[in-house]
DSSP file (Angstrom, degrees, kcal/mol; ACC not computed):
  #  RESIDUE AA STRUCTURE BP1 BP2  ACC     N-H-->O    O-->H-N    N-H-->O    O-->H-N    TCO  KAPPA ALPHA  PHI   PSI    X-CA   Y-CA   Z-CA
    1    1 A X              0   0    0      0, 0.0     2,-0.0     0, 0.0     0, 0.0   0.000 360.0 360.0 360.0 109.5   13.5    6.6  -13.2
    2    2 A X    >>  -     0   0    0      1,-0.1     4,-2.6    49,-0.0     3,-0.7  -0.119 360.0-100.2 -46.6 156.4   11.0    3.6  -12.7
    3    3 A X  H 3> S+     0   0    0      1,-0.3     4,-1.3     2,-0.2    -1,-0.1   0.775 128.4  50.6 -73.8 -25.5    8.9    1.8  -15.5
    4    4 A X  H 3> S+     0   0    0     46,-0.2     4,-3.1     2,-0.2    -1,-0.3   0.926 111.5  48.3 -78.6 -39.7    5.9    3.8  -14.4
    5    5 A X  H <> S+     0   0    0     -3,-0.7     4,-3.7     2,-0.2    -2,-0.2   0.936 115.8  45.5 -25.7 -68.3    8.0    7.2  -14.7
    6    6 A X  H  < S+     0   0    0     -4,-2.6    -1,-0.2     2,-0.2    -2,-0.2   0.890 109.2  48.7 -71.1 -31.5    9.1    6.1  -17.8
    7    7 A X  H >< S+     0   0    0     -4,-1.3     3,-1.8    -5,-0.2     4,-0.5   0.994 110.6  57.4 -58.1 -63.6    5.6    5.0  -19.1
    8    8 A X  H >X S+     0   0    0     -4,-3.1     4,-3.1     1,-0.4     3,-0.6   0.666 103.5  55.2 -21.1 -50.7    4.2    8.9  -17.7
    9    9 A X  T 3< S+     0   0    0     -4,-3.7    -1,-0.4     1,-0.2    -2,-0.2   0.529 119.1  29.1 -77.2  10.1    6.8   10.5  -19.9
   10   10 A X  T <4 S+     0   0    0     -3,-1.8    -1,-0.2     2,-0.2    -2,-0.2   0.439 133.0  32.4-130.2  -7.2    5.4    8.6  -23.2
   11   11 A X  T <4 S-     0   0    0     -3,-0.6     3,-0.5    -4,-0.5    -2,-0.2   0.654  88.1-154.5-126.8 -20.2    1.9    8.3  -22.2
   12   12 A X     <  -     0   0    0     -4,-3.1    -2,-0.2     1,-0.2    -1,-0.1  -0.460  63.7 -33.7  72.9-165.4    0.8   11.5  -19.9
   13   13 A X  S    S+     0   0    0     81,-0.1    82,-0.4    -2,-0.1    -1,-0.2   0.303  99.7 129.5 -71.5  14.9   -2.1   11.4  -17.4
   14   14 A X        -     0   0    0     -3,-0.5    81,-1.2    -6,-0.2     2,-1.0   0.029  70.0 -84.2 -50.7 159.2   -3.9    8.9  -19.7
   15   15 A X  E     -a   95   0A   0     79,-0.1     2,-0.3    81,-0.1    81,-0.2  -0.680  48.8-168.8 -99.0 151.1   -4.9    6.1  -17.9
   16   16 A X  E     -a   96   0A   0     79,-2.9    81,-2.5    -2,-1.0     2,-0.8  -0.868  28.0-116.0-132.2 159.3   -3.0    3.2  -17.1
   17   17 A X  E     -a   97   0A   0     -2,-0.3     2,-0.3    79,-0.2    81,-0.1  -0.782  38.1-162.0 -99.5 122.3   -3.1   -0.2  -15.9
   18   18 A X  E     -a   98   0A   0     79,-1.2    81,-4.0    -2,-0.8     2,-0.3  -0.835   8.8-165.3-108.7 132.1   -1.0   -0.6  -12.5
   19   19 A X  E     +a   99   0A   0     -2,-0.3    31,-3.9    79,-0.2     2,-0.3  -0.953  29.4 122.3-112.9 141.4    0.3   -3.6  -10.8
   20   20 A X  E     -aB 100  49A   0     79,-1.4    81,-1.6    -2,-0.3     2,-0.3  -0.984  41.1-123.0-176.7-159.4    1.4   -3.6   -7.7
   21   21 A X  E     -a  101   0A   0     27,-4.0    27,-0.4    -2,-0.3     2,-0.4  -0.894  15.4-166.7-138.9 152.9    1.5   -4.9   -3.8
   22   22 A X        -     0   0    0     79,-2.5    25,-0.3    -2,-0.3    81,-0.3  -0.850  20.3-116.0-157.0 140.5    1.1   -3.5   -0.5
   23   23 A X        -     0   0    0     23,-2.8     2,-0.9    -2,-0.4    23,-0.5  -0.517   5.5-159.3 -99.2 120.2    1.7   -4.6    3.2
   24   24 A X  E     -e  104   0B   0     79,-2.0    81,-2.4    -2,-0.2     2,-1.1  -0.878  22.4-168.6 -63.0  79.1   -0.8   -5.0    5.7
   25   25 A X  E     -eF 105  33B   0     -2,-0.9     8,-1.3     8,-0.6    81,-0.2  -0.823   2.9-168.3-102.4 103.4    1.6   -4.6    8.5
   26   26 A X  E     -eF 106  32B   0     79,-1.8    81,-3.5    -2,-1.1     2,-0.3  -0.469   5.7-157.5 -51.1 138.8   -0.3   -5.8   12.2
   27   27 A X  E >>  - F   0  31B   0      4,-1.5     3,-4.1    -2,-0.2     4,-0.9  -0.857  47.1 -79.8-115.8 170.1    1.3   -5.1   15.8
   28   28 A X  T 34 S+     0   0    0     -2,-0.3    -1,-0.1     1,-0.3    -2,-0.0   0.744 133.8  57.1 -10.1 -77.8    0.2   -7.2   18.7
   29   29 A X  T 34 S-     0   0    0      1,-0.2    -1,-0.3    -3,-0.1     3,-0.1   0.552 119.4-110.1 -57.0 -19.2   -2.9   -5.4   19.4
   30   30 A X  T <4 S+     0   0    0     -3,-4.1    97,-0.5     1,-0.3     2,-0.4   0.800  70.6 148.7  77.4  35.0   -4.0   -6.3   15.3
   31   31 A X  E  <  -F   27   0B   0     -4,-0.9    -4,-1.5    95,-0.1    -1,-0.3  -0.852  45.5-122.4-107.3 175.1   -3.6   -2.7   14.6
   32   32 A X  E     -FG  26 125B   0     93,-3.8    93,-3.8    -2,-0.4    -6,-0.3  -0.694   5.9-139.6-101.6 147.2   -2.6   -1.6   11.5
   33   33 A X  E     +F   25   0B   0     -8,-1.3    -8,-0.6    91,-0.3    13,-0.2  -0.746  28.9 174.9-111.6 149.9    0.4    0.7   10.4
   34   34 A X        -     0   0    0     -2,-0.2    89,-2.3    11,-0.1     2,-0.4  -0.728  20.6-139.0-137.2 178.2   -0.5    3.5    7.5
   35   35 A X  E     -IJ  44 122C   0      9,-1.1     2,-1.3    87,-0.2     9,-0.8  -0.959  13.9-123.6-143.7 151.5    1.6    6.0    6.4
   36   36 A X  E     -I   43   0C   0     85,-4.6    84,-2.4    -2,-0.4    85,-0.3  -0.693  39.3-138.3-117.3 111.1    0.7    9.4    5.6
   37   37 A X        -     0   0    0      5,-1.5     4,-0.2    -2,-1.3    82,-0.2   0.162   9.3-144.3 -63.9 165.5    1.7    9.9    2.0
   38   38 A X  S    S+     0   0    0     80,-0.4    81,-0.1     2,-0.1    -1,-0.1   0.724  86.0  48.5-119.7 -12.9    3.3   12.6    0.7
   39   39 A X  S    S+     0   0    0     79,-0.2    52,-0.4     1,-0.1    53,-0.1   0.435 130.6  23.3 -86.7  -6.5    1.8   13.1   -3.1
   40   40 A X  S    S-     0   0    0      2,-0.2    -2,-0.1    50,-0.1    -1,-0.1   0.369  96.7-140.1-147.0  16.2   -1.4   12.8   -2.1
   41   41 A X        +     0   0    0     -4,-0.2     2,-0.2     1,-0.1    -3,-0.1   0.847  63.8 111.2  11.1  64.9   -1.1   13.8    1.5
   42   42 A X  S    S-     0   0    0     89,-0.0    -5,-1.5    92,-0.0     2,-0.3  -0.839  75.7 -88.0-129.8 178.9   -3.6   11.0    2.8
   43   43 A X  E     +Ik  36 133C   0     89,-1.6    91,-1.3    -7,-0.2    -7,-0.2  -0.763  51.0 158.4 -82.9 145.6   -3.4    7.7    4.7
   44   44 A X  E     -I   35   0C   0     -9,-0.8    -9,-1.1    -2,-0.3     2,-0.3  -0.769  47.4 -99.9-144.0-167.7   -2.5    4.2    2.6
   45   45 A X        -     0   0    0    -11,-0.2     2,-0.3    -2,-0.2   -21,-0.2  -0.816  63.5 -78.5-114.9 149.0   -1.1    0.9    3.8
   46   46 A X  S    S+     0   0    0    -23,-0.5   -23,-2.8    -2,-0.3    18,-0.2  -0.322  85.7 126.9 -61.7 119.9    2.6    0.8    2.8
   47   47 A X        +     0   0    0    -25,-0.3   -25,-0.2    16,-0.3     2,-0.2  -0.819  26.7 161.3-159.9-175.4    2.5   -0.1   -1.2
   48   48 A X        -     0   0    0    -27,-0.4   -27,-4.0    -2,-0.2     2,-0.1  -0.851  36.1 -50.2 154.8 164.6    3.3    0.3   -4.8
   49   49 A X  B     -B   20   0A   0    -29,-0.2   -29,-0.3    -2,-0.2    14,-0.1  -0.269  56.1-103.1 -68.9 156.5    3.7   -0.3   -8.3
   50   50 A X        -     0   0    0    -31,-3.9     2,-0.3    -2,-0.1   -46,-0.2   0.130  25.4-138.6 -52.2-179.5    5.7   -3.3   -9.6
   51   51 A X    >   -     0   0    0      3,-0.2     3,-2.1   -48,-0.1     2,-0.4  -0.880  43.3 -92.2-138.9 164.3    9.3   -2.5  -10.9
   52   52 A X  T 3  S+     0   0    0     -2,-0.3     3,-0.1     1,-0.3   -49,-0.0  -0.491 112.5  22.3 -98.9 127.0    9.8   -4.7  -14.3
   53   53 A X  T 3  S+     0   0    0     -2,-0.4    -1,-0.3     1,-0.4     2,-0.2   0.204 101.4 109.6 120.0 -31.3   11.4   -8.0  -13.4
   54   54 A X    <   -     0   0    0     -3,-2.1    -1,-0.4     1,-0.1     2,-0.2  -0.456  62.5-125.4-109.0 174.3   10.3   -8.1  -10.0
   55   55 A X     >  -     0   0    0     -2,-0.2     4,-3.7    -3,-0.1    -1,-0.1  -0.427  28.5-105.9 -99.2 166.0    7.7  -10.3   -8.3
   56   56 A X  H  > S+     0   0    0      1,-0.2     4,-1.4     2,-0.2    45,-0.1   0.913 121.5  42.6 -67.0 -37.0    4.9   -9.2   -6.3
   57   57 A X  H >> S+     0   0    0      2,-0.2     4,-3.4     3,-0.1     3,-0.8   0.991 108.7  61.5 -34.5 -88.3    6.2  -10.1   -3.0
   58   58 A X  H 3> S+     0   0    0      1,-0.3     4,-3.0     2,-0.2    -2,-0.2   0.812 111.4  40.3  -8.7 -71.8    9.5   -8.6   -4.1
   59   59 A X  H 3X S+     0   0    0     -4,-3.7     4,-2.4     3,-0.2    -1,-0.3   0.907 110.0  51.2 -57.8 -37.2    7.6   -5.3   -4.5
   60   60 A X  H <X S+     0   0    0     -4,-1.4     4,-2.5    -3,-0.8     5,-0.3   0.989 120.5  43.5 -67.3 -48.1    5.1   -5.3   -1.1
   61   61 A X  H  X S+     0   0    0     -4,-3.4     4,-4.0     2,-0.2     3,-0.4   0.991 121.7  44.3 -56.4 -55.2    9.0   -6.1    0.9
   62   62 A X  H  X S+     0   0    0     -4,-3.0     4,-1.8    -5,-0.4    -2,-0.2   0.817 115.1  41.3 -53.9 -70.4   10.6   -3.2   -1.6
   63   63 A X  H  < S+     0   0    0     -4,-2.4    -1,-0.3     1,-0.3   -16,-0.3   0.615 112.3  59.7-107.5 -36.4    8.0   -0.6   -1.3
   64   64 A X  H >X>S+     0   0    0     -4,-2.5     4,-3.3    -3,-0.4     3,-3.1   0.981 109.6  43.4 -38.1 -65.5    7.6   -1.2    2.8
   65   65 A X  H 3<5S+     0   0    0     -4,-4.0     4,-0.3    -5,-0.3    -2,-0.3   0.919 112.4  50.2 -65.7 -27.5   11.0   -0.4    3.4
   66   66 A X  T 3<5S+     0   0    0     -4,-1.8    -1,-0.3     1,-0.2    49,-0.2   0.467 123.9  31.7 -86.3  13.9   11.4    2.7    1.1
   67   67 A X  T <45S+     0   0    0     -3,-3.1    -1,-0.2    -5,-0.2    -2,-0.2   0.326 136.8  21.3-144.2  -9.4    8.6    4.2    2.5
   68   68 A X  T  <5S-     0   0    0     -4,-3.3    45,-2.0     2,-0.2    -3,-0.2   0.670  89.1-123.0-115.8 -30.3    8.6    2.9    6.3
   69   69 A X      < +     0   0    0     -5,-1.3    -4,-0.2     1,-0.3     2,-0.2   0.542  66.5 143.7 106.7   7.6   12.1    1.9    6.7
   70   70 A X        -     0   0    0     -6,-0.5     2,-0.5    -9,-0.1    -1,-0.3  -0.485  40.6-163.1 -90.2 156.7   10.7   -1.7    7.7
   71   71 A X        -     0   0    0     -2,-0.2     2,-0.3    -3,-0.1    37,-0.3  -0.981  22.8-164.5 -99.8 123.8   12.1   -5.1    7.0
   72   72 A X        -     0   0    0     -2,-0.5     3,-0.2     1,-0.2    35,-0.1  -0.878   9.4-145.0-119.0 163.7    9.5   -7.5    7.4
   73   73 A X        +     0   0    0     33,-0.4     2,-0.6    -2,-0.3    -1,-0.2   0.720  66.4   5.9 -99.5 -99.4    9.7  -11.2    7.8
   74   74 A X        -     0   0    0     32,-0.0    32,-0.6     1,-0.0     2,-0.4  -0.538  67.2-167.2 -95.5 138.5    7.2  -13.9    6.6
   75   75 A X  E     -H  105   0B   0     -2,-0.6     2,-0.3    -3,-0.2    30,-0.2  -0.886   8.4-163.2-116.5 152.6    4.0  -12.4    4.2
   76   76 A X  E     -H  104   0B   0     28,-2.9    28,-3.3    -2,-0.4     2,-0.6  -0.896  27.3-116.8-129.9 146.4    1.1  -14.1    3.3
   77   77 A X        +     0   0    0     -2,-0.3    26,-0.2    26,-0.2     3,-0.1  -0.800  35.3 177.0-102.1 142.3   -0.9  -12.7    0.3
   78   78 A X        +     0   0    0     -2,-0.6    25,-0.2    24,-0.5    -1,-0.2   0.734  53.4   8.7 -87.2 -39.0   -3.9  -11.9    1.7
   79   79 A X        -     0   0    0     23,-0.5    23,-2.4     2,-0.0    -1,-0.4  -0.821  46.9-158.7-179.6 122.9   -6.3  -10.1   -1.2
   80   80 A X  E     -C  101   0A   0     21,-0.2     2,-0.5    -2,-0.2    21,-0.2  -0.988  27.3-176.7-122.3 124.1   -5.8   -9.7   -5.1
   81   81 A X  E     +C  100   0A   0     19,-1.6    19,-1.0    -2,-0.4     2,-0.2  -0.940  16.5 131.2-139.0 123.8   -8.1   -6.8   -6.0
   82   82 A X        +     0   0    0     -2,-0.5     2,-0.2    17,-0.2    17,-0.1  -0.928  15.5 107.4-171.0 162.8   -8.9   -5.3   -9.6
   83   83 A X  S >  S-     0   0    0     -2,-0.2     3,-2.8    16,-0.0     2,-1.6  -0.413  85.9 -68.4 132.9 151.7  -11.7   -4.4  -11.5
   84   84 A X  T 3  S+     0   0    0      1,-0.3    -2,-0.0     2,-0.2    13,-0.0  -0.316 124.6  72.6 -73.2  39.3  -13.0   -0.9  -12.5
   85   85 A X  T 3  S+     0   0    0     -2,-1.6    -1,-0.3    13,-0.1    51,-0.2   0.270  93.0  62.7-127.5 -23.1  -14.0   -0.2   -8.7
   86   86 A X  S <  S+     0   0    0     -3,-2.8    12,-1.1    12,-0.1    51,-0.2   0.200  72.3 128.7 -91.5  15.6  -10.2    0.0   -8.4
   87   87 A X  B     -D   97   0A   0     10,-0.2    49,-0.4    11,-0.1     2,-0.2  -0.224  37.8-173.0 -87.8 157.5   -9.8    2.9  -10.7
   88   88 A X        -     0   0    0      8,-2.5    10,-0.1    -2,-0.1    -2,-0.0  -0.566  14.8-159.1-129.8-165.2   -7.6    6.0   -9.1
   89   89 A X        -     0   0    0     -2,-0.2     6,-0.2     6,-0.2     4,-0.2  -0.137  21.0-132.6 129.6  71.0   -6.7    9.6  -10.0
   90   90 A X    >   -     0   0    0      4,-0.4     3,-1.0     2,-0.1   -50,-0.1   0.340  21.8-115.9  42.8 121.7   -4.1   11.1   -8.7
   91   91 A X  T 3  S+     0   0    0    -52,-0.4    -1,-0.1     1,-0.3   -51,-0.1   0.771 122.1  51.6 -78.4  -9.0   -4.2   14.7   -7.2
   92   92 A X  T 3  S-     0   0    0    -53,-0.1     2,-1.5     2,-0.1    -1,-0.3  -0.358 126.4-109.0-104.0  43.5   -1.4   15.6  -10.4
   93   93 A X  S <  S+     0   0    0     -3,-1.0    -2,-0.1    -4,-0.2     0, 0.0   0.302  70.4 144.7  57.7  -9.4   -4.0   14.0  -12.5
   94   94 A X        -     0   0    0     -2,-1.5     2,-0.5    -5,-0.1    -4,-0.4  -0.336  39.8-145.6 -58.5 152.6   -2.4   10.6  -13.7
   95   95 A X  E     -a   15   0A   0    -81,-1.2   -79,-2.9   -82,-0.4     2,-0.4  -0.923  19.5-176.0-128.7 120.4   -5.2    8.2  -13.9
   96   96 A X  E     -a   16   0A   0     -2,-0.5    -8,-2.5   -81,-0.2     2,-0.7  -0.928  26.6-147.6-130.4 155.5   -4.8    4.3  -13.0
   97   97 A X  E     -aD  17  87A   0    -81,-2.5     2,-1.8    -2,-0.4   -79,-1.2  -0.631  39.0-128.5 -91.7 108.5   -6.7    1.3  -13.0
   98   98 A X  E     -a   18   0A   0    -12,-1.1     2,-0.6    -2,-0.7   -79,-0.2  -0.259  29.2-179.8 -75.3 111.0   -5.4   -0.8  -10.1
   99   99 A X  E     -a   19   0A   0    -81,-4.0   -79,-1.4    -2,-1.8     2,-0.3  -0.895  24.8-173.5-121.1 129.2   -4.1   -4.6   -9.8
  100  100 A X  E     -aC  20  81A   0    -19,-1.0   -19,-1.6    -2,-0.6     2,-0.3  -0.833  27.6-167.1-132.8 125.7   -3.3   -4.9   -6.4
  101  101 A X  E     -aC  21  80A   0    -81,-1.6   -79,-2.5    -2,-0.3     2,-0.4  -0.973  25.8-158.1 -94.5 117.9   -1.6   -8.0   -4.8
  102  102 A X        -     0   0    0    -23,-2.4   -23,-0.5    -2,-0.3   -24,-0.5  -0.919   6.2-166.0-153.9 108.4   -2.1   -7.4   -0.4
  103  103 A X        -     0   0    0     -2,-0.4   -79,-2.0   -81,-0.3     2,-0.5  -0.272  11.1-140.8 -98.6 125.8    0.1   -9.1    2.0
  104  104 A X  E     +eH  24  76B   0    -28,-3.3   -28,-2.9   -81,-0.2     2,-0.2  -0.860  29.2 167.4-114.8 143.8   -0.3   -9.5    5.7
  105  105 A X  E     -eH  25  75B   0    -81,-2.4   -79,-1.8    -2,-0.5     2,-0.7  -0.993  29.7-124.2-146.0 144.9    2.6   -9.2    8.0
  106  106 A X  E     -e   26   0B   0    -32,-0.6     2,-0.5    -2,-0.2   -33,-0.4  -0.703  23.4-131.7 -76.8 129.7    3.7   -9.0   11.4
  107  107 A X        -     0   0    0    -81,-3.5   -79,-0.2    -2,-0.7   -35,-0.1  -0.473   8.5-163.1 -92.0 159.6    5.8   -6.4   12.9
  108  108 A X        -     0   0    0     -2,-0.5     2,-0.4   -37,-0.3    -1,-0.1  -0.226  46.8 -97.0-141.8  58.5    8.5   -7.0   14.9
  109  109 A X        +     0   0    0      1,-0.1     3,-0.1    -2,-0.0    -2,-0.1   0.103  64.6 155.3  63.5 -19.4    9.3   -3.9   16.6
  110  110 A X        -     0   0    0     -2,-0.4     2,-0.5   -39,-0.2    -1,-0.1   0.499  51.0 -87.1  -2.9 162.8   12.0   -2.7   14.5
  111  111 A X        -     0   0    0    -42,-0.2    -1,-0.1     2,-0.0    -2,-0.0  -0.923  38.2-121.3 -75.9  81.8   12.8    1.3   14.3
  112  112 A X        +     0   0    0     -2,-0.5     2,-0.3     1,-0.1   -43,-0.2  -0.049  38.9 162.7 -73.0 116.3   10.8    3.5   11.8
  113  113 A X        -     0   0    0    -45,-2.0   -45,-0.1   -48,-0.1    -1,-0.1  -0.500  16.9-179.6-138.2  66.9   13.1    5.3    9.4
  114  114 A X        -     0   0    0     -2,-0.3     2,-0.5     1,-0.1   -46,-0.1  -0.337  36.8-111.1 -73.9 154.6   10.3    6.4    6.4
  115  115 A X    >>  -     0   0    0    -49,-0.2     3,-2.1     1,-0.2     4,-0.8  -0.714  24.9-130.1 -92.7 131.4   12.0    8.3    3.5
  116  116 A X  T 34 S+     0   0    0     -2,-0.5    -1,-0.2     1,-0.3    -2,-0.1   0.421  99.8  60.8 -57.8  -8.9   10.8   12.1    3.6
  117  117 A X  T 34 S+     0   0    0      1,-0.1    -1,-0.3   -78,-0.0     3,-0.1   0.631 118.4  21.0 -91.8 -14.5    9.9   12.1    0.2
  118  118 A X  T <4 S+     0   0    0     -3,-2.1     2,-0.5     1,-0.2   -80,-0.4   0.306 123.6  57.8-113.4   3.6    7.3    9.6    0.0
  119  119 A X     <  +     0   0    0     -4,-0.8   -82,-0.2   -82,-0.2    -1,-0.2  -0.994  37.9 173.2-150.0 119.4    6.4    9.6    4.1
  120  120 A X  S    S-     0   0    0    -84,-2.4     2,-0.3    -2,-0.5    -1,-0.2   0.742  81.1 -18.3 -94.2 -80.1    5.2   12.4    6.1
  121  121 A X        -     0   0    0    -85,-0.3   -85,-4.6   -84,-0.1     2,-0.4  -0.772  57.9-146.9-135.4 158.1    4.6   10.2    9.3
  122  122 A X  B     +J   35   0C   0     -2,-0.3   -87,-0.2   -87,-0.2   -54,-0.0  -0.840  32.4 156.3-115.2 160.4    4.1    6.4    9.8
  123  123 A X        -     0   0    0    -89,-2.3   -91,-0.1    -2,-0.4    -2,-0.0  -0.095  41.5-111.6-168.5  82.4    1.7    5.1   12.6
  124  124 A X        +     0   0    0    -91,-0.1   -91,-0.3   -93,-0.1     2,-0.3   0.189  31.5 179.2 -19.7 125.7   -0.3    2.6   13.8
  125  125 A X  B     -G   32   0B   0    -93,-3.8   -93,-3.8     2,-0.0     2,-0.3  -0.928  29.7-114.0-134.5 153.2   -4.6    2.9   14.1
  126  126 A X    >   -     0   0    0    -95,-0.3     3,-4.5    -2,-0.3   -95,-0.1  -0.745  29.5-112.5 -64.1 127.4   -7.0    0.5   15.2
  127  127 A X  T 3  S+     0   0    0    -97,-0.5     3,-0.1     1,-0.4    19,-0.1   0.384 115.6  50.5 -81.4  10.1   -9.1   -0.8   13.0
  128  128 A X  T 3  S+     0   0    0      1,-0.1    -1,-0.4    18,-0.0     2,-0.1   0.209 107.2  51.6-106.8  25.8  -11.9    0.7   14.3
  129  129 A X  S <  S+     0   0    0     -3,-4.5     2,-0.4     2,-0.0    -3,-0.2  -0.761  77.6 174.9-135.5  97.1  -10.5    4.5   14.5
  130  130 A X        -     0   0    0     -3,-0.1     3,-0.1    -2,-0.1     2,-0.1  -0.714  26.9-132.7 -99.5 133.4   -9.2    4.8   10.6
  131  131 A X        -     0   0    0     -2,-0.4    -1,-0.1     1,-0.2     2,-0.1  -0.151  50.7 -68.4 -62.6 177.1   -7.8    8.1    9.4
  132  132 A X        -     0   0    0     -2,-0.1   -89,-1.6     1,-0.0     2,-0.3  -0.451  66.6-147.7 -61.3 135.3   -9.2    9.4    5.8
  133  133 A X  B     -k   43   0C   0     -2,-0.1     2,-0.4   -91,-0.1   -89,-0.2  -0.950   8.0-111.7-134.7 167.3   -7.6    6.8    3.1
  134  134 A X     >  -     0   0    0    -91,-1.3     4,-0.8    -2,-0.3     5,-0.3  -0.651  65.2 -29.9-100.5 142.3   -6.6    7.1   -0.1
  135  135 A X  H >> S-     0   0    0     -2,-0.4     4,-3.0     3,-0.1     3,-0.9   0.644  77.9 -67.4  61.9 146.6   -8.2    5.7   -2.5
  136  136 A X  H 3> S+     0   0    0    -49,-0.4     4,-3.6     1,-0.2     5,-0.1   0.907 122.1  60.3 -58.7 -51.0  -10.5    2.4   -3.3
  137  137 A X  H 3> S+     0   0    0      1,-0.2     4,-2.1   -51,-0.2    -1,-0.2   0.783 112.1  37.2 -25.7 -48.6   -7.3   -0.1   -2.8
  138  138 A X  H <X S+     0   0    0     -3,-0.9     4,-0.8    -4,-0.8    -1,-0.2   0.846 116.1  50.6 -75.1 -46.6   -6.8    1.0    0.8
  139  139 A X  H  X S+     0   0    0     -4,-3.0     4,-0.7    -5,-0.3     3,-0.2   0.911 114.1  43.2 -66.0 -41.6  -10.2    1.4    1.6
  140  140 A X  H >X S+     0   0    0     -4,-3.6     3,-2.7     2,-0.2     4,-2.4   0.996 112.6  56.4 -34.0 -83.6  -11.2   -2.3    0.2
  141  141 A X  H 3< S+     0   0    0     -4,-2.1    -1,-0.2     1,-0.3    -2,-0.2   0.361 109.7  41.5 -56.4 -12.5   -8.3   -3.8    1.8
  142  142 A X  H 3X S+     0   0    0     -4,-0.8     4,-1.1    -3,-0.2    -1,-0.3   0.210 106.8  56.4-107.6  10.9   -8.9   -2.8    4.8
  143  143 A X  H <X S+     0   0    0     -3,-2.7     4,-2.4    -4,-0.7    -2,-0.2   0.843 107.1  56.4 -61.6 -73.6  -12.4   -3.3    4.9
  144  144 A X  H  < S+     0   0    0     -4,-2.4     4,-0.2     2,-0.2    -2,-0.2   0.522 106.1  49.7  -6.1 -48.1  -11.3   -6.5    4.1
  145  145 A X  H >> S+     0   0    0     -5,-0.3     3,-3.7     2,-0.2     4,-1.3   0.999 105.3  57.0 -97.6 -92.9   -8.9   -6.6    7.4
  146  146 A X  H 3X S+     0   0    0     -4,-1.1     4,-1.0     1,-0.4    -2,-0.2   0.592 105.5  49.2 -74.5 -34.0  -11.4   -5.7    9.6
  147  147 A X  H 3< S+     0   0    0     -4,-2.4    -1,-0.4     2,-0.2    -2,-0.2   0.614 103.2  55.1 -49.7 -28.7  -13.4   -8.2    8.8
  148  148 A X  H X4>S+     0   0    0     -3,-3.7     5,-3.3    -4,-0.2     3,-0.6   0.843 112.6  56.5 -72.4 -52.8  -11.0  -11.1    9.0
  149  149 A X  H 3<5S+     0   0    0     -4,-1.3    -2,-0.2     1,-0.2    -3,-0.2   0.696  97.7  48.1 -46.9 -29.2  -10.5   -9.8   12.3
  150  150 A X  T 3<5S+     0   0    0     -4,-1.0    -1,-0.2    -5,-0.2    -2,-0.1   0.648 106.2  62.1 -94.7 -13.3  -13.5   -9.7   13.8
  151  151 A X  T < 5S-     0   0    0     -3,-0.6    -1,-0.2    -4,-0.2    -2,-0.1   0.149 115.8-110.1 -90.4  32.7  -14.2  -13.4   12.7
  152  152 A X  T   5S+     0   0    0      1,-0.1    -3,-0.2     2,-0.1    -2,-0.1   0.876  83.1 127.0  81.2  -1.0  -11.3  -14.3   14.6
  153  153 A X      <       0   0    0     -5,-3.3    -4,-0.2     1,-0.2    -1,-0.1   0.883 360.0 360.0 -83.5 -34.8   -9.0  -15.3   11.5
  154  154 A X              0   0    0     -6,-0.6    -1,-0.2    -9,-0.1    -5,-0.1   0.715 360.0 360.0 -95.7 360.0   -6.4  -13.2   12.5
């Protein structure tokens, strides 16, 4: 059980204040890989909460692989976004207030091996044809993204 697990059982859906990280993963083309989640069956950018001990980094690497199967190599933090615009709700009702550390990466062709319990399908989109995303984080951050792109930063 994980330190947010463990808060849920002592606290309920109450809300809580989340830390965590999530990967901005580019291919060649500057499109973006999402994953289509499996608790809230939307697209997000591969992420998560912190685990207690670990660093923010630590998490964005951790929380890619268990949910794409990816190892990625060098991340750059990208975007740190919190503030009550980041608040989230859960379709099982937990409610959290998000601080969000978001990491650009390259991929580097690697195999996709997402775990079926958090991962229906992984994919790449162009950032101008976006699935439905969950939630303010995702939407921000890639907002965010598309913008860097289009001045040329990326």
């Amino acid at each position: 059980m994980g330190y947010l697990s463990e808060l849920r059982a002592a606290v309920g859906a109450r809300p809580l204040l989340m830390v965590g990280a999530g990967v901005l993963l580019l291919d060649a083309q500057n499109r973006v890989l999402l994953q289509h989640r499996t608790d809230t069956h939307d697209w997000a950018t591969p992420g998560g909460a912190c685990e207690l001990g670990e660093s923010l980094e630590e998490t964005a690497r951790r929380e890619l692989r268990e949910e794409t199967g990816l190892e990625v190599g060098e991340l750059r933090l990208f975007a740190l976004l919190s503030g009550p615009e980041y608040y989230y709700r859960y379709p099982n009702g937990d409610e959290v207030y998000n601080v969000s550390a978001i990491y650009l990466g390259r991929y580097a062709g690697q195999a996709f091996r997402p775990d079926p319990k958090e991962t229906k399908e992984v994919r790449f989109f162009a950032l101008n044809d976006l699935p439905p995303l969950m939630g303010p984080v995702n939407q921000k951050a890639l907002a965010l993204l598309k913008q860097a792109v289009e001045r040329g930063e990326l």
